[in-house]
RONUMAR-227915 format. One line per field, with one value per residue: chain; x, y, z of N, C-alpha, C in turn. Coordinates in Angstrom, 3 decimals, always signed. Last residue first. Layout:
RONUMAR-227915
ch: c(A / ...);
n.x: c(X / ...);
n.y: c(Y / ...);
n.z: c(Z / ...);
ca.x: c(X / ...);
ca.y: c(Y / ...);
ca.z: c(Z / ...);
c.x: c(X / ...);
c.y: c(Y / ...);
c.z: c(Z / ...);
//
This chain:
RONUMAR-227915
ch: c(A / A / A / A / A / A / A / A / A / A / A / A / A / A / A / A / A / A / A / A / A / A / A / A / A / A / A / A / A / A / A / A / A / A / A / A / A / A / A / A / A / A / A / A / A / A / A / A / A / A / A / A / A / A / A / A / A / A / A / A / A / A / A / A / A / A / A / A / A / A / A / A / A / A / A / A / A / A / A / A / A / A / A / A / A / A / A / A / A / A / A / A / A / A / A / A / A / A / A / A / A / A / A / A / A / A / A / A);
n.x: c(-108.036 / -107.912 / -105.556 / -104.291 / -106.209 / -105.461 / -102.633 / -102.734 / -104.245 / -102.671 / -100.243 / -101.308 / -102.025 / -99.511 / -98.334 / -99.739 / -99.323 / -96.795 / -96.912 / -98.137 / -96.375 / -94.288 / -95.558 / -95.809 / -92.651 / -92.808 / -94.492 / -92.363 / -90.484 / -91.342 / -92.014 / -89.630 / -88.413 / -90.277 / -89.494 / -86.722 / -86.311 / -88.005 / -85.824 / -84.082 / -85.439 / -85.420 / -82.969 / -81.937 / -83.557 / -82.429 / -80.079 / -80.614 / -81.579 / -79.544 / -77.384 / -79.290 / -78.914 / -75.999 / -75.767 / -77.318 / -75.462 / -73.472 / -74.540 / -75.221 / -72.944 / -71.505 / -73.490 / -72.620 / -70.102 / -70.127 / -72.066 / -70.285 / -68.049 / -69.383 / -70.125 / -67.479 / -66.541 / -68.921 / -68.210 / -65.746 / -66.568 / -68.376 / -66.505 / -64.898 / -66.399 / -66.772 / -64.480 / -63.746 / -66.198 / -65.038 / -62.682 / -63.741 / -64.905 / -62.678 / -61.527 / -63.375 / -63.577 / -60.866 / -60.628 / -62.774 / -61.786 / -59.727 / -60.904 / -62.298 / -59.914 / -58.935 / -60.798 / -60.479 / -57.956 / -58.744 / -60.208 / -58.720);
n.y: c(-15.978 / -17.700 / -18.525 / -19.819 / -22.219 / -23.071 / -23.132 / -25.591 / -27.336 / -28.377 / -28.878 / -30.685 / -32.752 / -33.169 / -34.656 / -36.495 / -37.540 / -38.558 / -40.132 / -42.189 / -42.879 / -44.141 / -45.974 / -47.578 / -48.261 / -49.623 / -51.672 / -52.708 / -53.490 / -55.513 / -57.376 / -58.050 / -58.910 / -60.920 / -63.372 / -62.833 / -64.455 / -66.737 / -67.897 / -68.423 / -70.366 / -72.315 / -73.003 / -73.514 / -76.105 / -77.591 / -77.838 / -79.539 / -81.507 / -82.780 / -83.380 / -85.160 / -87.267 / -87.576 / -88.464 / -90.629 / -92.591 / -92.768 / -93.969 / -96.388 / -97.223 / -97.895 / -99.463 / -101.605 / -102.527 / -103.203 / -105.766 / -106.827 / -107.612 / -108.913 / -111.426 / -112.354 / -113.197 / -114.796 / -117.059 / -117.620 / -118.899 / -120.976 / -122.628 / -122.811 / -124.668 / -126.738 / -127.842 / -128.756 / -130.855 / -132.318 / -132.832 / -134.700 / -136.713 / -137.736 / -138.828 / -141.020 / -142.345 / -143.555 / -144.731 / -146.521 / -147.711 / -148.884 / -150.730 / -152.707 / -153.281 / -154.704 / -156.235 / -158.512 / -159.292 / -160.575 / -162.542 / -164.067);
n.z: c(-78.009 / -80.305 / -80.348 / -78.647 / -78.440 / -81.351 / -80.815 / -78.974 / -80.338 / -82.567 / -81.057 / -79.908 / -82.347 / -83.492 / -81.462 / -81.657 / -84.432 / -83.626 / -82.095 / -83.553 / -84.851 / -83.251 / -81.873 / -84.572 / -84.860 / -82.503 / -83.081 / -84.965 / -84.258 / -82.025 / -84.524 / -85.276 / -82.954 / -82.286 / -84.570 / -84.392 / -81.642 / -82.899 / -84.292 / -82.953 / -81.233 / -82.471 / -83.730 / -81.311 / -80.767 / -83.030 / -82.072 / -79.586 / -80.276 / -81.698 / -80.001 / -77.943 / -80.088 / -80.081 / -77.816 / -77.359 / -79.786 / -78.284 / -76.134 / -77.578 / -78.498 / -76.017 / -74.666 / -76.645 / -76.546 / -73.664 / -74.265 / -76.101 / -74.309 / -72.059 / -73.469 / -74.555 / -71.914 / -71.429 / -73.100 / -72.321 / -69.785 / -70.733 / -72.530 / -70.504 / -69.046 / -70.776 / -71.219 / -68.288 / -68.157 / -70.419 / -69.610 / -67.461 / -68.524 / -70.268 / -67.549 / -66.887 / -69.033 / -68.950 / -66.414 / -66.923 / -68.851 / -67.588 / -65.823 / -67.364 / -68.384 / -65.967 / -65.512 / -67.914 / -67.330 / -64.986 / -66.075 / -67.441);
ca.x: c(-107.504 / -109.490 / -106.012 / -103.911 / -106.448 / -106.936 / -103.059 / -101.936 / -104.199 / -104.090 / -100.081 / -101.286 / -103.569 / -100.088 / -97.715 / -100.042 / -100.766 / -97.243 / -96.303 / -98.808 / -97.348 / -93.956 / -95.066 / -96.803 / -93.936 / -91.720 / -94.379 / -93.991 / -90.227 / -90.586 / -92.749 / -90.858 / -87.871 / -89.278 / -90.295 / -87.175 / -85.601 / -88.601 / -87.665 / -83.775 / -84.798 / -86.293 / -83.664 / -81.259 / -83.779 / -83.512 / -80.610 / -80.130 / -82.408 / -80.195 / -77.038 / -78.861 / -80.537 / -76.990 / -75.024 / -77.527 / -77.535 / -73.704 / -73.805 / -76.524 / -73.932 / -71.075 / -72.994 / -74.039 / -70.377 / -69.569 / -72.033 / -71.470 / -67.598 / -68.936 / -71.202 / -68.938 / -66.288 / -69.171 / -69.883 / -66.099 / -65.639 / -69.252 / -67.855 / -64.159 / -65.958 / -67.874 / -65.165 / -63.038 / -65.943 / -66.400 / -62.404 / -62.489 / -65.414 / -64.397 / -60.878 / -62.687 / -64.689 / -61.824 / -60.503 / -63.181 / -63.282 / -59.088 / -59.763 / -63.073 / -60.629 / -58.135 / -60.712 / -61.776 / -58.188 / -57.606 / -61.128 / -59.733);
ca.y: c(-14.631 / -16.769 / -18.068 / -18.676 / -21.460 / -22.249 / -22.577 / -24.142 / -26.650 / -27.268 / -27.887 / -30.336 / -32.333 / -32.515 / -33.355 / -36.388 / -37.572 / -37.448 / -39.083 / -41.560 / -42.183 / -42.805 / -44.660 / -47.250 / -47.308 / -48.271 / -51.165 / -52.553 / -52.383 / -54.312 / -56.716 / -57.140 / -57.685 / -59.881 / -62.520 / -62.644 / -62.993 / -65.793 / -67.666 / -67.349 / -69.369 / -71.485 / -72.598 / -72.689 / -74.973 / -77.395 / -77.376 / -78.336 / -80.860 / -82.204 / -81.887 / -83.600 / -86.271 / -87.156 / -87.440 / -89.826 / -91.397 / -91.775 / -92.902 / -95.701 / -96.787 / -96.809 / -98.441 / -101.318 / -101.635 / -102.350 / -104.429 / -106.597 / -106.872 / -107.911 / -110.511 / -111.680 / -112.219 / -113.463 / -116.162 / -116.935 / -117.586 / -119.745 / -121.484 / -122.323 / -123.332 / -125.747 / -127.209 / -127.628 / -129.381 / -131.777 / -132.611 / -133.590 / -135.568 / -137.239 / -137.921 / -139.299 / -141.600 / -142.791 / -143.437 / -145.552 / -147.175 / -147.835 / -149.116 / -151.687 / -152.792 / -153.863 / -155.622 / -157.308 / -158.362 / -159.449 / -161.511 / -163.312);
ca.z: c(-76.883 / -79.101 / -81.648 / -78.752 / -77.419 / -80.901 / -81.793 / -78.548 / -78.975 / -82.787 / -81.805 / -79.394 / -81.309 / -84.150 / -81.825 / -80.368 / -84.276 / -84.983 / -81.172 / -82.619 / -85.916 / -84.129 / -81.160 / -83.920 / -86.087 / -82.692 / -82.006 / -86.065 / -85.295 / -81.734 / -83.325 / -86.160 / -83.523 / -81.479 / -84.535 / -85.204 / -81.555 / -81.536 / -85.095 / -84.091 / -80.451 / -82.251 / -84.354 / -81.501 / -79.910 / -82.980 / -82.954 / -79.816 / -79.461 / -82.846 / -81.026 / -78.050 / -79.931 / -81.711 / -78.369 / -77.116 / -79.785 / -79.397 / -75.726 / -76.567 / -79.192 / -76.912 / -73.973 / -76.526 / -77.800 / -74.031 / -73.172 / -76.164 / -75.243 / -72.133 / -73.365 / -75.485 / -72.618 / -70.488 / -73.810 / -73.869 / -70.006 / -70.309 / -73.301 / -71.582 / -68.297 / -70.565 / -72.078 / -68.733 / -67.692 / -70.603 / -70.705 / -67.093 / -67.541 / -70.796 / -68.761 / -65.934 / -68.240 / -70.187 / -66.854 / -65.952 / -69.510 / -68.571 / -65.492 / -66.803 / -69.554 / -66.978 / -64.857 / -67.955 / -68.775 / -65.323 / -65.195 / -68.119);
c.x: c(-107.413 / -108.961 / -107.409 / -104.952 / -105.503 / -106.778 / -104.241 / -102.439 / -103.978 / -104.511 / -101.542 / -100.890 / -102.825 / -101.358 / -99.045 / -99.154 / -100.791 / -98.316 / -96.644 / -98.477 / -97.818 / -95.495 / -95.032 / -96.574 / -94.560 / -92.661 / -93.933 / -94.594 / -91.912 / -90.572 / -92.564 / -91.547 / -88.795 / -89.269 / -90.898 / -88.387 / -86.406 / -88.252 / -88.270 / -85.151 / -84.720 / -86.197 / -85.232 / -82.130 / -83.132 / -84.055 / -81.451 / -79.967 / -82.003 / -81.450 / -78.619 / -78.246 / -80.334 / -78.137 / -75.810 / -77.045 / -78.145 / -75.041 / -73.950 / -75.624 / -74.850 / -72.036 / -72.621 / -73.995 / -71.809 / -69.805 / -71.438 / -71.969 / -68.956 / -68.634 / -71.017 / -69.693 / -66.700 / -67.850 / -69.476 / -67.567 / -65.915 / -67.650 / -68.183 / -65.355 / -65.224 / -67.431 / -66.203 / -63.613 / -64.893 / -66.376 / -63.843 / -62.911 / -65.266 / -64.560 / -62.064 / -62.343 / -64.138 / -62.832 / -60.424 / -62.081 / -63.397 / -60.095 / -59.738 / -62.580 / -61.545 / -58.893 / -59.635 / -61.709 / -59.478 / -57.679 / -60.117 / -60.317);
c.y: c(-13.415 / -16.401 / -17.482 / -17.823 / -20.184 / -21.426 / -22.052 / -22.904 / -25.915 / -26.818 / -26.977 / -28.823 / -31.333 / -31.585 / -32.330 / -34.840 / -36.325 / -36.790 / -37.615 / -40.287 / -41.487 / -42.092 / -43.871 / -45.920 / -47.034 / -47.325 / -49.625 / -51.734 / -51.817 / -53.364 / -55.407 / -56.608 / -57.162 / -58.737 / -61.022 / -62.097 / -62.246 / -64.608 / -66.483 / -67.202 / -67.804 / -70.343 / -71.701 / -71.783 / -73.427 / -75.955 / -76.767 / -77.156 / -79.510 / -81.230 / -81.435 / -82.604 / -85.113 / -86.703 / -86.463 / -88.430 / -90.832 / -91.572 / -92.041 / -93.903 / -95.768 / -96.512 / -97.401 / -99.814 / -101.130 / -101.747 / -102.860 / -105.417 / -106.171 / -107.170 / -109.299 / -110.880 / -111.289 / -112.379 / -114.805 / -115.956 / -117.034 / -118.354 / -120.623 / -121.362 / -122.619 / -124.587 / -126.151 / -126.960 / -128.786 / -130.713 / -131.397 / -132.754 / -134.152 / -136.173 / -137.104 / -138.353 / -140.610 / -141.769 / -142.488 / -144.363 / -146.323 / -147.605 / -148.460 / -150.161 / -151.849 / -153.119 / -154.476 / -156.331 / -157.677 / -159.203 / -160.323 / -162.249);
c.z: c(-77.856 / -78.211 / -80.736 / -79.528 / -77.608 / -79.836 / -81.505 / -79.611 / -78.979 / -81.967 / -82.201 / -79.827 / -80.476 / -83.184 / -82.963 / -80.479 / -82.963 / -84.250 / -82.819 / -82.134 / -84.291 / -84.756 / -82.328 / -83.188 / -85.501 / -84.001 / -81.866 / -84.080 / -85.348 / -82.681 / -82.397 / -84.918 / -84.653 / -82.083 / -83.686 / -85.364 / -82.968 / -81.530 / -84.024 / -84.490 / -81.307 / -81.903 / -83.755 / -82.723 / -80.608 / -81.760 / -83.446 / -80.600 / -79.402 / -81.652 / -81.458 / -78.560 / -79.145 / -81.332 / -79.591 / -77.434 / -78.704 / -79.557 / -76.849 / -76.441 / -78.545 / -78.025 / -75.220 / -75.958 / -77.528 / -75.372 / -73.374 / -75.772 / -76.199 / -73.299 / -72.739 / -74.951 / -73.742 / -71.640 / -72.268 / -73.826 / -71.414 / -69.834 / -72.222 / -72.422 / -69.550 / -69.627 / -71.803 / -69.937 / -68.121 / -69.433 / -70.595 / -68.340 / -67.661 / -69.993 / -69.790 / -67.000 / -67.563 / -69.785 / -68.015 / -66.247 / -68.178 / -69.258 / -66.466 / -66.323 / -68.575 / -67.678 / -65.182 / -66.927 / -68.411 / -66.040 / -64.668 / -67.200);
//
């Protein structure tokens, strides 16, 4: 009898090893899985982040390009409404000089 239980105790000890064994190779199996997750994670995270960044500098861009056309725009009234101005003036500045020449001919 004490050969059967010493039998039984071998083959619950290497039940037990085998368990062991079994239970680490499991758990090196989840934490390879969860790093390959958490690379493949990594990586779609990166490619997201990459596209919005992509997307806030078209639209910064856009947006600049739009100002940019509001500025040359407003520019160029400015410039026109500038150019009217010279023009009435150089009227104005042809005209004072014409009644110049005129009087001071006109009392000799």
């Amino acid at each position: 009898m004490s050969a059967e239980v010493i039998k039984t105790i071998r083959q619950t000890e290497k039940q037990a090893e085998q368990i062991k064994e079994d239970a680490i190779r499991k758990a090196r199996e989840i934490i390879d899985n969860a790093e390959d997750q958490g690379a493949i994670l990594l990586e779609e995270k990166v490619k997201e982040a990459t596209e919005e960044g992509k997307q806030i500098i078209e639209k910064k861009e856009s947006e600049a390009i739009q100002e940019i056309e509001r500025l040359r725009r407003e520019s160029e009234e400015r410039c026109a409404k500038l150019a009217d101005q010279a023009r009435t003036r150089m009227d104005e500045a042809s005209s004072f000089i014409m009644e110049r020449i005129v009087k001071s001919y006109g009392n000799s």
